[in-house]
C-alpha positions in Angstrom: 179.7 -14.6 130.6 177.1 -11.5 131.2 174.8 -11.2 129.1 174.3 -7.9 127.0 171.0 -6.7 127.4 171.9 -3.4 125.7 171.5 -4.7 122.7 167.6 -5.3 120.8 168.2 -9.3 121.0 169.9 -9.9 124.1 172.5 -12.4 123.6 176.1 -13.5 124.8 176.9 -15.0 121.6 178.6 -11.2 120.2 175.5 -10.9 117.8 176.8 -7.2 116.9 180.1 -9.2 115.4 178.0 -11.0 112.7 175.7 -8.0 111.1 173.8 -10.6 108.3 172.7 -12.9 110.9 171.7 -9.8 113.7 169.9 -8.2 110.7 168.3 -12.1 110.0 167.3 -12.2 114.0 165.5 -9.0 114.1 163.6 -9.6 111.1 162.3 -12.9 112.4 162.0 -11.4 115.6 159.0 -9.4 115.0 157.5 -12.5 113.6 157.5 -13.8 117.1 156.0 -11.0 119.0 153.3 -11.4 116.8 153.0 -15.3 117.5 153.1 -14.5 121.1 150.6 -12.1 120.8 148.4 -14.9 119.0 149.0 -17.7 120.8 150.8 -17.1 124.4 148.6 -16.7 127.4 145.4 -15.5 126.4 144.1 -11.7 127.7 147.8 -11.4 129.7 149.9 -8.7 127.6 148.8 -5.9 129.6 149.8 -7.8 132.8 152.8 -7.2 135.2 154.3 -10.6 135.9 156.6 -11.0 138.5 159.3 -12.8 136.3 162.8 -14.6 136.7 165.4 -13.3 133.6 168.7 -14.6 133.2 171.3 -12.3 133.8 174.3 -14.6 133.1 174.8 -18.2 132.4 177.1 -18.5 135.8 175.5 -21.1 138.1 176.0 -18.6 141.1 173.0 -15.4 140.6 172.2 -16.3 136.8 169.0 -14.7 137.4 167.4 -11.6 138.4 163.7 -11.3 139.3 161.0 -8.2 138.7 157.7 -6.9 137.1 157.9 -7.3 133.6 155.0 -6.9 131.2 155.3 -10.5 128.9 155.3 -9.3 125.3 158.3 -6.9 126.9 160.1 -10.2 128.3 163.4 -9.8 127.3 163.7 -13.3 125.3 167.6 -14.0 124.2 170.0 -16.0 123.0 172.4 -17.4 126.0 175.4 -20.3 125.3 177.0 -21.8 128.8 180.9 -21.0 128.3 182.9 -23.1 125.9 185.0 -26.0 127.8 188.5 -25.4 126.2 189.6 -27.9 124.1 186.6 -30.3 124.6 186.7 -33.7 122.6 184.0 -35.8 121.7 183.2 -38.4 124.4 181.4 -40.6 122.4 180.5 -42.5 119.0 183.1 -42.9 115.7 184.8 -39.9 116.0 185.3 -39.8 119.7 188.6 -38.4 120.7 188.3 -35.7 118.2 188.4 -31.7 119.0 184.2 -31.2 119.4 182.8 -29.3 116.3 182.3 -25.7 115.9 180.6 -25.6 112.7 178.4 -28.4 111.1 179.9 -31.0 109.2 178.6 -31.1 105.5 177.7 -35.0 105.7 175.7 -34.3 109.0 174.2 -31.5 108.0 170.3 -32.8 107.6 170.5 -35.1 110.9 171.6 -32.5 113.1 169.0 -29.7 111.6 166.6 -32.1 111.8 166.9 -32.5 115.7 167.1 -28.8 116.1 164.0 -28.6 114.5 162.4 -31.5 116.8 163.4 -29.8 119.8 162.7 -26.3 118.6 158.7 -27.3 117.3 158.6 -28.5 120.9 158.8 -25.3 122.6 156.5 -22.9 121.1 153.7 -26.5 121.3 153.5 -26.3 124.8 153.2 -22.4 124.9 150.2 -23.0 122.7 148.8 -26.2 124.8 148.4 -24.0 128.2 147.0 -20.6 126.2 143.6 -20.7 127.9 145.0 -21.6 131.7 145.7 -18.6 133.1 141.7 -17.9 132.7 141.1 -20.9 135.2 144.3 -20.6 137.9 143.7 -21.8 141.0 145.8 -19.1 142.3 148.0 -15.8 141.8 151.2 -18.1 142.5 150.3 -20.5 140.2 149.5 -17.9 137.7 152.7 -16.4 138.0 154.5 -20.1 137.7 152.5 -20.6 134.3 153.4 -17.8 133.0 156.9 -18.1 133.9 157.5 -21.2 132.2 155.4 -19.9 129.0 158.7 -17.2 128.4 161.1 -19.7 129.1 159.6 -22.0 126.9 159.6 -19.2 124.1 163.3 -18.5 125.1 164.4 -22.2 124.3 162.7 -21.1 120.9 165.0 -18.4 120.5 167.9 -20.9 121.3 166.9 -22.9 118.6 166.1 -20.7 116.5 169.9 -18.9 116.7 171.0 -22.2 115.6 169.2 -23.1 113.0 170.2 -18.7 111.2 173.5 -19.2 112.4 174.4 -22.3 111.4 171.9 -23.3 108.6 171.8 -20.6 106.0 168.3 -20.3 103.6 167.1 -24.0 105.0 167.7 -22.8 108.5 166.0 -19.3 108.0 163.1 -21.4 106.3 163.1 -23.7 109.4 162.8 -21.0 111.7 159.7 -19.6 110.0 158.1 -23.3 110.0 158.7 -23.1 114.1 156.1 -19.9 113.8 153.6 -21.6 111.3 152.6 -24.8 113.1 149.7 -25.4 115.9 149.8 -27.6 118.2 146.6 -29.1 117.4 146.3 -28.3 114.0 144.4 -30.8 111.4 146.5 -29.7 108.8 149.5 -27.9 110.0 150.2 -29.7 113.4 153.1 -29.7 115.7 155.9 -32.4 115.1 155.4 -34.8 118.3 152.5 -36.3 118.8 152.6 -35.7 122.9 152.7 -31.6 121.9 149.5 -31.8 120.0 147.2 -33.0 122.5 145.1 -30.5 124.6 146.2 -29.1 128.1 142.2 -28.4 129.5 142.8 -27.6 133.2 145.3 -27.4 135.6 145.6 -31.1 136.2 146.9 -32.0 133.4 149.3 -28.7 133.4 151.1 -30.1 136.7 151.1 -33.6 135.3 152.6 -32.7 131.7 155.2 -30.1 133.4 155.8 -33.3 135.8 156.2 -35.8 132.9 156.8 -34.4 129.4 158.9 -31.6 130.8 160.7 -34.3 132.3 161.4 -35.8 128.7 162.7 -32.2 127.8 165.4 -32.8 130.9 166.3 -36.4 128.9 166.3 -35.1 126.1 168.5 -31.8 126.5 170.8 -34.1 128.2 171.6 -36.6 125.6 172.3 -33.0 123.5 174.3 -31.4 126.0 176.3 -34.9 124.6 176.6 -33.6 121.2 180.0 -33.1 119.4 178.5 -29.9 117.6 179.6 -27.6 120.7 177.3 -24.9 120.1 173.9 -27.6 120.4 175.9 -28.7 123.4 176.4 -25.4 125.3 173.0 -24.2 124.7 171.4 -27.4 125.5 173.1 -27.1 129.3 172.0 -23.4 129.5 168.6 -24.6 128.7 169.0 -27.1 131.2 169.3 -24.0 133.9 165.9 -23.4 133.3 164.2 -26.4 132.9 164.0 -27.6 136.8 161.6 -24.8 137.4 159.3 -26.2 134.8 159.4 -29.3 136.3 159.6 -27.9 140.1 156.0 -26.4 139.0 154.4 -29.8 138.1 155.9 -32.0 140.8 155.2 -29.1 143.7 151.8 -28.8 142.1 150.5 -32.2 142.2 151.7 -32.2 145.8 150.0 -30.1 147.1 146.6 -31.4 144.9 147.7 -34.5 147.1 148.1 -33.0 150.2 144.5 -31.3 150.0 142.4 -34.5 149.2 144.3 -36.3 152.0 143.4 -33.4 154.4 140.1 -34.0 153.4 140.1 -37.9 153.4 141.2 -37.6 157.2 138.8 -35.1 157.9 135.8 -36.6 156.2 137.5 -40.2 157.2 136.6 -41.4 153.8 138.5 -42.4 150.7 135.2 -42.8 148.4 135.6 -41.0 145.2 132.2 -40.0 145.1 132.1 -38.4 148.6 135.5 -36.4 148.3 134.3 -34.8 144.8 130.8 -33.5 147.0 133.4 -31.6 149.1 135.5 -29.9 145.5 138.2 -32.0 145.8 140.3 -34.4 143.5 140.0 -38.3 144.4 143.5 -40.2 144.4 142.7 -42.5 141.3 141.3 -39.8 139.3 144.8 -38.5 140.1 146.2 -42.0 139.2 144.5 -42.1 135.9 145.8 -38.8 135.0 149.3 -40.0 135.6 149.1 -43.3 134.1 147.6 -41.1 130.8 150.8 -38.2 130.9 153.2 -40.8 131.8 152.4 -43.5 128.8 151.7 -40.4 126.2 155.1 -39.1 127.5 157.0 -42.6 127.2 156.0 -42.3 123.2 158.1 -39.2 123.4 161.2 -41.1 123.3 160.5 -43.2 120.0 160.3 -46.6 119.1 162.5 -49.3 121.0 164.8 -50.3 117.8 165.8 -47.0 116.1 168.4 -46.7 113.0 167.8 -42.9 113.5 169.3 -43.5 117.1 172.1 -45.4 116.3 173.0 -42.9 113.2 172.7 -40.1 115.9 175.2 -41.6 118.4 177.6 -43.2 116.0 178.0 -39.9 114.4 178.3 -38.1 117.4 174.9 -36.0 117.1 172.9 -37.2 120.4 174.4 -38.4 123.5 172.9 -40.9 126.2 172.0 -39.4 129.7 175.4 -38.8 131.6 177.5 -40.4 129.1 180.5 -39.6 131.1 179.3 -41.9 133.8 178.6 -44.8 131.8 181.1 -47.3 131.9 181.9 -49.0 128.7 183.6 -48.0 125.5 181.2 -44.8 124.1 181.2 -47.1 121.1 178.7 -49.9 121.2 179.7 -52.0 118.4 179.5 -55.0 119.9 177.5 -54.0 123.1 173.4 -55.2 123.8 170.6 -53.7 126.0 167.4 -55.2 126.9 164.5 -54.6 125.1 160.6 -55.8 125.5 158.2 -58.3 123.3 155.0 -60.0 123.3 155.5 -64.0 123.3 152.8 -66.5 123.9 150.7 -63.6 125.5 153.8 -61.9 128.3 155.8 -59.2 127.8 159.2 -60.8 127.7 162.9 -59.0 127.4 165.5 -60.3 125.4 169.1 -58.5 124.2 168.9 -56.0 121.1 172.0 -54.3 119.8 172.6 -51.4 121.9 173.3 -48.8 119.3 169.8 -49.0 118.0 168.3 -49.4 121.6 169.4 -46.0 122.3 165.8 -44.7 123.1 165.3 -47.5 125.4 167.9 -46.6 127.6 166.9 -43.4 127.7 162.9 -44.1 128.1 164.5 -46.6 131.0 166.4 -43.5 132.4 163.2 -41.3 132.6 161.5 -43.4 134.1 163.2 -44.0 136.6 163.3 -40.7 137.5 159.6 -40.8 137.4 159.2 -43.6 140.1 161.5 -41.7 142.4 159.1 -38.0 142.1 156.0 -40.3 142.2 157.4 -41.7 145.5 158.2 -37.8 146.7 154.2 -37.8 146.6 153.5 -40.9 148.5 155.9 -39.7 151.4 153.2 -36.9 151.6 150.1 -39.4 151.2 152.1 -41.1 154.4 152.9 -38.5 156.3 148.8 -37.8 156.6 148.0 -41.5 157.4 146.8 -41.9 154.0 147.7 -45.5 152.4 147.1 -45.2 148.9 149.8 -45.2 146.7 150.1 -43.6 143.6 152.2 -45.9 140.8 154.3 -45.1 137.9 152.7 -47.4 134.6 154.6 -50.0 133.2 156.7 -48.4 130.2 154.7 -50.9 128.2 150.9 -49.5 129.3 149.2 -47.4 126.1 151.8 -47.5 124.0 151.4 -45.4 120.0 154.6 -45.9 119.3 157.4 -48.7 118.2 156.3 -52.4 118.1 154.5 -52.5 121.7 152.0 -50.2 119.4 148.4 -51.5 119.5 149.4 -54.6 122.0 147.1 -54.0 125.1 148.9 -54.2 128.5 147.6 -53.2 131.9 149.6 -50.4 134.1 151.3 -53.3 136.3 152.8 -54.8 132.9 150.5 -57.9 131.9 149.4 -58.4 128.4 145.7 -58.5 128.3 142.5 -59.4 125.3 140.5 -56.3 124.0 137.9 -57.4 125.9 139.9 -57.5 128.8 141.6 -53.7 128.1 137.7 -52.6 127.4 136.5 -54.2 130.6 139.2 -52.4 133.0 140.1 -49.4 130.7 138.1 -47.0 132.6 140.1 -48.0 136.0 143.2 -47.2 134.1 142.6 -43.7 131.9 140.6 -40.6 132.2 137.1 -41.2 131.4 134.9 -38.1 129.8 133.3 -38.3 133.6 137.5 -37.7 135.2 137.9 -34.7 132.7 134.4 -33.0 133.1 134.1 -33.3 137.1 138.2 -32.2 136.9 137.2 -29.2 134.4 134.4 -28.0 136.9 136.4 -27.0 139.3 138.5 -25.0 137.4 137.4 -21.5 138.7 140.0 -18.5 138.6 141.5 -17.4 142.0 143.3 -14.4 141.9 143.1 -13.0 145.1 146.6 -12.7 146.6 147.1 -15.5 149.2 143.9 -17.0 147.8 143.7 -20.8 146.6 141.1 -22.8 145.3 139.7 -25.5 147.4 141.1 -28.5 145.6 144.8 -27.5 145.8 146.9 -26.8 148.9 149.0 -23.5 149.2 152.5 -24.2 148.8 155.2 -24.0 151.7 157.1 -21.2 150.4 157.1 -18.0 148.1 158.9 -17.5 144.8 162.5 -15.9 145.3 161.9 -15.1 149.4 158.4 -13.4 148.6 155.4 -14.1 151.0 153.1 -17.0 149.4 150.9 -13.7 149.7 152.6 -11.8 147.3 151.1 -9.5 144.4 153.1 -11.6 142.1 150.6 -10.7 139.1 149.3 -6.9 138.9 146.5 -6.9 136.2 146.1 -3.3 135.8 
C-alpha cells in the first residue's frame, strides 16, 4: 500500500474518493501549519532537516530519508493494510467480523480514547519546543526533530479518525487537539504526564525512554481494538514509534558511558567531583529516572478501573499481545493481582481482572522498563563501573488510583512523612539536580561535535557518518 503523495494530504486511505471529508482535512489543515509554526521547535522553519518520510506502510523500505524543510514535512494519513476477514479476539462480541464503522452505542467511549491519544501527540511537540536551542549535538538535533514530525503525524492519524468517523463532534474534537497547551493553567493538555515541562535534554532522553514507552503500551492494546480502522492505524503508528524510543534509550547510554569514562579516569564516583569535570553523576541520573518512571506509571490510570473493563468488554482497548495470552479473552470470572497498604506494607491480593486492566498493562511496561534499564548497566559493567541504576517500585510517587498520597520508597516499603521528607532528596530531582543539569545545556552544532557530558553514538542515522551535516541552518 504506496502512499500517494501527489495529492495536498498525503494519504493511502483514497481521500480523493470522499470529497466532504478531503475538503474537511484541508480546511483543518492549515490550522495546523499554523500550530506548528507556534509551538514546534522554536527558530527551526527555515532549517534543512535531514528527515525519515514514510513511503509505504510495508515493513520492507517503508521509509525514505532527505533534506526537508519542517513546516514542508509531508505529514499524512497512513492505515497498515486491512487483515481480510479479521474477527474480534476479544471481549463480548469476540468472534464477530471486526468493525468498520462505529457502533452507535460505543460511539462516546471510543471518541473519547481517540481524543486521549490524539491530545497526547501535539503535548509532547509542545514540551521539547525550546530544545533544539540547547542540543548537545547536530545528531541529536536531528533525532529531536525527527520525532517532533512524527509526533505531529500521529496527530494527523487521529485526527482522520475523529472527521472521518465522527461527524460535527469529531470536527469539533479536532479543533480542541489545536487549542490546548501543554502547560496551560486554564486550557491544559488532557494527561497529566504531557503537561509537565521538558527543560533540558535529560529529561528529553528519559521521557522518550519512559513515557514514549507508554505510547508503545498503549498503541498496542489499540492495535487490539474491534473498530479496524483505530486498529490499522494504531500498528502503523507503531512503525514509528521505536525511533522515539531508540532516541531516549541510546541517549541515556551514551550520558552513561561518558560519566563512567570519566569515573575511571578521574578514579572517583563522588558526585561533587564528576560535576567539576561537566559531567552527569549516576544518581542524579537515578533520580531522573525514578521521577520519569513513577510520573509515567500514572499514565496508565488507577489500579481498579470501570472505564477499563467497559473498554475491553466492549471490544474498544485490547491488553498487550492479546493473542498470546492464554485464557478465554473474556474475564468474567478471571482475577489479577493488585497492590494495598495494610498495617503499614504494601500487600497484593486478587481483584477482578476486567477492572484490573491497567495493572496488567502498567505491569507489562514495566517490565519492559527493567530490561532497557539493564541494557544501561551492561554498559556501566563493561567500564568496571559497579553502580547500578534501578527501575522504582510501580508503587514509588504515585498521583494516581488509591496508592495516591501513600508514601513509599523506590525499593517498595511504605514509609511516614517524616520519613519520605527525610530521604526524598535521595530519591527525586532536587532544584540543585535540575539547575547543575540545566547548566550544561550549551548548543553544539558543529558536525561531529558533542558536548562534554554525552558520548557520541556508535553509528550514523540511515549509513551517514556520525559526522554528517544532518541539519543545514542556512
Amino acid at each position: 500500500m504506496n502512499i500517494d503523495y501527489d495529492q495536498k494530504i498525503p494519504n493511502n486511505v483514497e481521500l480523493a474518493g470522499d470529497k466532504v471529508l478531503q475538503r474537511a482535512l484541508e480546511h483543518w489543515q492549515p490550522e495546523f501549519l499554523s500550530w506548528w509554526r507556534e509551538m514546534g521547535p522554536e527558530g527551526s522553519n527555515g532549517f534543512d532537516v535531514y528527515l525519515r518520510t514514510a513511503t509505504s506502510v510495508d515493513q520492507a523500505g517503508w521509509a525514505q530519508f532527505g533534506y526537508v524543510k519542517m513546516p514542508d514535512y509531508r505529514w499524512g494519513i497512513f492505515l497498515n493494510p486491512a487483515t481480510p476477514d479479521r474477527k474480534i479476539s476479544f471481549g463480548a462480541h469476540r468472534g464477530e467480523p471486526a468493525w468498520q464503522e462505529v457502533p452507535g452505542e460505543y460511539r462516546s467511549n471510543l471518541r473519547r480514547i481517540i481524543v486521549t491519544q490524539g491530545d497526547t501527540e501535539p503535548a509532547s511537540v509542545e514540551q521539547q519546543r525550546h530544545l533544539g536551542l540547547t542540543c548537545p549535538s547536530m545528531y541529536d538535533l536531528r533525532n529531536l526533530f525527527q520525532v517532533n514530525v512524527e509526533e505531529g503525524r500521529h496527530l494527523w492519524a487521529m485526527v482522520y479518525l475523529l472527521h472521518r468517523y465522527f461527524g460535527r463532534d469529531g470536527r469539533e474534537e479536532a479543533e480542541a487537539l489545536l487549542g490546548r497547551r501543554s502547560g496551560d493553567a486554564d486550557n491544559p493538555r488532557i494527561l497529566g504526564a504531557f503537561n509537565e515541562r521538558t527543560p533540558d535534554w535529560l529529561s528529553f532522553f528519559m521521557f522518550t525512554f519512559f513515557t514514549d514507552r507508554d505510547g508503545k503500551f498503549q498503541l498496542s492494546a489499540l492495535t487490539e481494538s474491534a473498530f479496524d480502522p483505530l486498529a490499522r492505524t494504531t500498528r502503523f503508528m507503531l512503525t514509528e514509534e521505536g525511533h522515539h524510543m531508540f532516541v531516549g534509550r541510546n541517549g541515556i547510554r551514551r550520558i552513561i558511558e561518558r560519566t563512567a569514562e570519566m569515573m575511571v579516569r578521574e578514579r572517583t564516583d563522588d558526585p561533587a567531583r564528576l560535576r567539576a569535570c561537566g559531567v552527569i553523576d549516576l544518581p542524579t541520573i537515578q533520580r531522573y529516572l525514578n521521577f520519569h518512571s513513577s510520573v509515567t506509571v500514572d499514565l496508565f490510570g488507577s489500579d481498579l478501573s470501570s472505564n477499563a473493563a467497559t473498554f475491553y468488554t466492549t471490544g474498544l482497548k485490547g491488553r498487550f499481545r492479546e493473542e498470546r495470552i492464554a485464557d478465554d479473552h473474556v474475564l468474567k470470572e478471571a482475577t489479577y493481582p493488585i497492590l494495598d497498604v495494610s498495617t503499614g506494607e504494601l500487600v497484593g491480593r486478587d481483584a477482578p481482572a476486567l477492572n484490573a486492566l491497567n495493572e496488567r498493562l502498567r505491569d507489562d511496561f514495566v517490565a519492559d522498563s527493567i530490561a532497557g534499564v539493564e541494557a544501561w548497566n551492561v554498559a556501566l559493567d563493561k567500564r568496571g563501573v559497579e553502580f547500578r541504576l534501578v527501575v522504582p517500585h510501580k508503587a514509588f510517587n504515585r498521583q494516581i488510583g488509591p496508592l495516591a498520597g501513600v508514601r513509599i520508597s523506590p525499593q517498595g516499603r511504605v514509609v511516614t512523612a517524616a520519613g519520605w521528607e527525610a530521604h526524598v532528596r535521595e530519591w527525586l530531582p532536587t532544584a540543585e539536580d535540575r539547575g547543575f543539569v540545566q547548566s550544561l545545556m550549551g548548543r553544539v552544532v558543529e558536525p561531529g561535535k558533542f558536548a562534554n557530558w554525552i558520548s557520541p553514538p556508535s553509528a550514523g542515522i540511515n549509513g551517514q557518518p556520525v559526522e554528517c551535516e544532518y541539519v543545514r541552518f542556512n
